[in-house]
C-alpha positions in Angstrom: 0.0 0.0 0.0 1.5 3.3 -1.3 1.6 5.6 1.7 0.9 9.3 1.8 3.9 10.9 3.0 4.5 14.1 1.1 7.7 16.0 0.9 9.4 18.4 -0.9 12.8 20.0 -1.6 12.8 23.7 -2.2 15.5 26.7 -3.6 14.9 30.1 -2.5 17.3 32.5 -4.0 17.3 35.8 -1.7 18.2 39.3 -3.2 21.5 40.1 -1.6 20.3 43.1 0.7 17.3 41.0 2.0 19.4 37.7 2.5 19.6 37.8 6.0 16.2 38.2 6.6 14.6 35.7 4.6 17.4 33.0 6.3 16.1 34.6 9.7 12.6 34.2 8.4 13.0 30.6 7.3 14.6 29.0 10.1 11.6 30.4 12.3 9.3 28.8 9.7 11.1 25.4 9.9 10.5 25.7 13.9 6.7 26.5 13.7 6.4 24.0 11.4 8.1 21.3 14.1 5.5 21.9 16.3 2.5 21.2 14.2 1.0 18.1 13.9 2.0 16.0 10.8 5.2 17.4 10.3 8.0 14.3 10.1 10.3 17.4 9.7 11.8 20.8 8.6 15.4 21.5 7.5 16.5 25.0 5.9 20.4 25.2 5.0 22.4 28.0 3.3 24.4 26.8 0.4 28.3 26.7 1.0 29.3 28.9 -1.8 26.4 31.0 -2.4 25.3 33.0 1.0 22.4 34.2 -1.0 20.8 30.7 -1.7 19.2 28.5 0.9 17.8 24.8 0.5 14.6 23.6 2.6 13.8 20.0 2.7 10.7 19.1 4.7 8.3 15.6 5.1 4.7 15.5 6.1 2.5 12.7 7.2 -0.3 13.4 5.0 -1.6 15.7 2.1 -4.2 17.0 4.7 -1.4 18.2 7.1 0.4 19.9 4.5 -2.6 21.3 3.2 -2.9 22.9 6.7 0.4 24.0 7.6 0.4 26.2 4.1 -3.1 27.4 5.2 -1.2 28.8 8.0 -1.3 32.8 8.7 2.1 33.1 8.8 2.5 30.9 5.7 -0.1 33.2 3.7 1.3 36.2 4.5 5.1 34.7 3.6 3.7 33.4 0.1 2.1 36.9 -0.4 4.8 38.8 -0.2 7.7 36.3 -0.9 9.0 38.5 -3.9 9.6 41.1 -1.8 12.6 38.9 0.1 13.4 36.8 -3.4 15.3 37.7 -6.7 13.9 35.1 -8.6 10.5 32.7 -7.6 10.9 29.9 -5.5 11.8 27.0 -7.1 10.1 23.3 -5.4 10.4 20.0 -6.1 8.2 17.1 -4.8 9.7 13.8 -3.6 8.2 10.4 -3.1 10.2 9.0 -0.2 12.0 5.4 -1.0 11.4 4.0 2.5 9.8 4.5 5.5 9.8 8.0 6.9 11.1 8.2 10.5 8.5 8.8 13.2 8.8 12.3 14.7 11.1 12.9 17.6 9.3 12.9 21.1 10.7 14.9 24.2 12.0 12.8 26.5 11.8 15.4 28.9 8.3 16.4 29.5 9.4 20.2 30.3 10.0 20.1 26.7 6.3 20.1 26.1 5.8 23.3 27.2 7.8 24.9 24.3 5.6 22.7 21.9 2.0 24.2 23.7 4.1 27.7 22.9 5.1 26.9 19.4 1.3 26.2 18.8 -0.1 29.1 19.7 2.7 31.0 18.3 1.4 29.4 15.1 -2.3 29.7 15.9 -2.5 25.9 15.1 -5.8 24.4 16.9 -4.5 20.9 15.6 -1.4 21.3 17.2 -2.6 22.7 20.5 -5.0 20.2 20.6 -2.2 17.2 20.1 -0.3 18.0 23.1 -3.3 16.6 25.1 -4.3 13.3 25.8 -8.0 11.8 25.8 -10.1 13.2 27.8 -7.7 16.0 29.3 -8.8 18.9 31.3 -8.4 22.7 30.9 -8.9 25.5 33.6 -10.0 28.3 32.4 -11.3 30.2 34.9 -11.0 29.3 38.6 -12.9 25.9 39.7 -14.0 25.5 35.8 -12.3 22.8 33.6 -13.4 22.4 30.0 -12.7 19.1 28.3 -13.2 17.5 24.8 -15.0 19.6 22.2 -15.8 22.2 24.7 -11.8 22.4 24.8 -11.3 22.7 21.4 -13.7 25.0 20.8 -12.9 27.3 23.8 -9.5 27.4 21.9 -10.5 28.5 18.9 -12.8 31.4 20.3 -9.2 32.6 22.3 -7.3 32.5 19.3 -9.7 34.8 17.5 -8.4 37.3 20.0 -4.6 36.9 19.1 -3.1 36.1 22.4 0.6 36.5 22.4 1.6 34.2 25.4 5.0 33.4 27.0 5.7 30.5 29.6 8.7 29.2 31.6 9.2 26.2 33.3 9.8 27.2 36.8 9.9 23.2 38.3 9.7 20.1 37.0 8.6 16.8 38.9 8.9 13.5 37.6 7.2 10.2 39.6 7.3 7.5 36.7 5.3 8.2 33.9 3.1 11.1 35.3 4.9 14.7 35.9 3.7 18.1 37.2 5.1 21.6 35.9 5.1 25.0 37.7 4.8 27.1 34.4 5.5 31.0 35.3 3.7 32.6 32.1 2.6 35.9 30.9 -0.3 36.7 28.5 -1.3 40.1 26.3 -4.8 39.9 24.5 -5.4 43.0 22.6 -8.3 45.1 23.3 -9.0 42.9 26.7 -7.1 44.1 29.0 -9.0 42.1 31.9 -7.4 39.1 30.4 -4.2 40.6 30.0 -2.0 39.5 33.0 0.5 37.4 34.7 0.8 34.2 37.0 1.9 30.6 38.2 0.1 27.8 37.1 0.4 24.0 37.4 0.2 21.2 34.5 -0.2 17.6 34.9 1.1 15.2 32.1 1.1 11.7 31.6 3.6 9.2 29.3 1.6 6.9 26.9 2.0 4.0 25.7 3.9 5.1 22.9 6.3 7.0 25.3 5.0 10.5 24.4 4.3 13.0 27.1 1.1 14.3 26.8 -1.1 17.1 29.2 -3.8 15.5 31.2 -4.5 19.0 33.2 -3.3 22.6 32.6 -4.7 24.9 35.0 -3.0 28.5 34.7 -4.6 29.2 38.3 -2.0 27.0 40.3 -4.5 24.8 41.8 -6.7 21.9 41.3 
């Protein structure tokens, strides 16, 4: 059975005065697109000879998931506007992998996780927000209120509307077998609300799978169960 694994090799040749940019602008691409779901992976290098040229090689699980990561905003507006950064068009080449793709690297340290939940909203990616939870996972969002499921997602989506710009540090990591909690200092600004703008110290939960990956079973931005 043929499998659906789509990637692609691509040449973006920069104009000279707007070469350090577009590499700047690429490798955050290649990071965003780490974190959402579907991506086997994202490489962008800078030709030896030729500081003007870069090469980006990336895989994706499925047609579906590329189809979304270049519906993303940031992807729009880059396509849009990509003359302005290039001397000549991008040039990209699809590939038909000859084996097996390798399955995407997991953190073994579930800290790690909270730069993935950043990385998500960073890219407005519901998907990829949503994949950082398990099953039935739980959400504070507002004191003594936990949303879960479809309410979850969709209480998401309505937050993103508002273009949140959010920051979070792990402050303490604790680690008994598979299950691990995270004191997550963070910092929000919502435009045009600032009664949601604010800081504080909240407290995930995740749990290990099966599979080994670290997933959120509670985030409560509150601090408290």
């Amino acid at each position: 059975m043929q499998n659906d694994i789509q990637a692609a090799v691509g040449f973006a040749r920069a104009k000279p005065e707007k070469a350090a940019e577009l590499g700047a602008l690429l490798v955050s691409f290649a990071e965003r697109s780490r974190a959402e779901e579907g991506c086997l992976g994202s490489w962008i290098n800078q030709d030896a000879d030729d500081a003007d040229l870069f090469v980006f090689y990336e895989m994706w699980a499925t047609k579906k998931d590329l189809a979304r990561h270049l519906a993303q905003p940031y992807m729009k507006e880059f396509l849009a506007r990509r003359m302005e950064y290039l001397e000549k068009d991008l040039e990209v080449r699809g590939l038909h992998p000859a084996g097996p793709a390798p399955a995407p690297a997991e953190p073994a340290d579930p800290a790690e996780m909270n730069q993935r939940y950043l990385d998500a909203y960073a890219a407005r990616d519901i998907d990829a927000i949503m994949s950082v939870y398990a099953p039935g996972a739980s959400a504070v969002w507002e004191p003594g209120k936990a949303v879960s499921g479809a309410e979850h997602r969709e209480a998401v989506a309505e937050f993103l509307k508002r273009e949140p710009k959010l920051s979070a540090e792990v402050s303490g990591s604790y680690v008994v077998g598979d299950t691990a909690a995270l004191v997550v200092d963070w910092s929000i600004e919502v435009p045009g609300a600032p009664e949601m703008t604010g800081t504080g110290r909240g407290l995930d939960v995740l749990r290990r799978n099966a599979a080994g990956e670290w997933r959120y079973i509670i985030t409560n931005p509150f601090g408290s169960l």
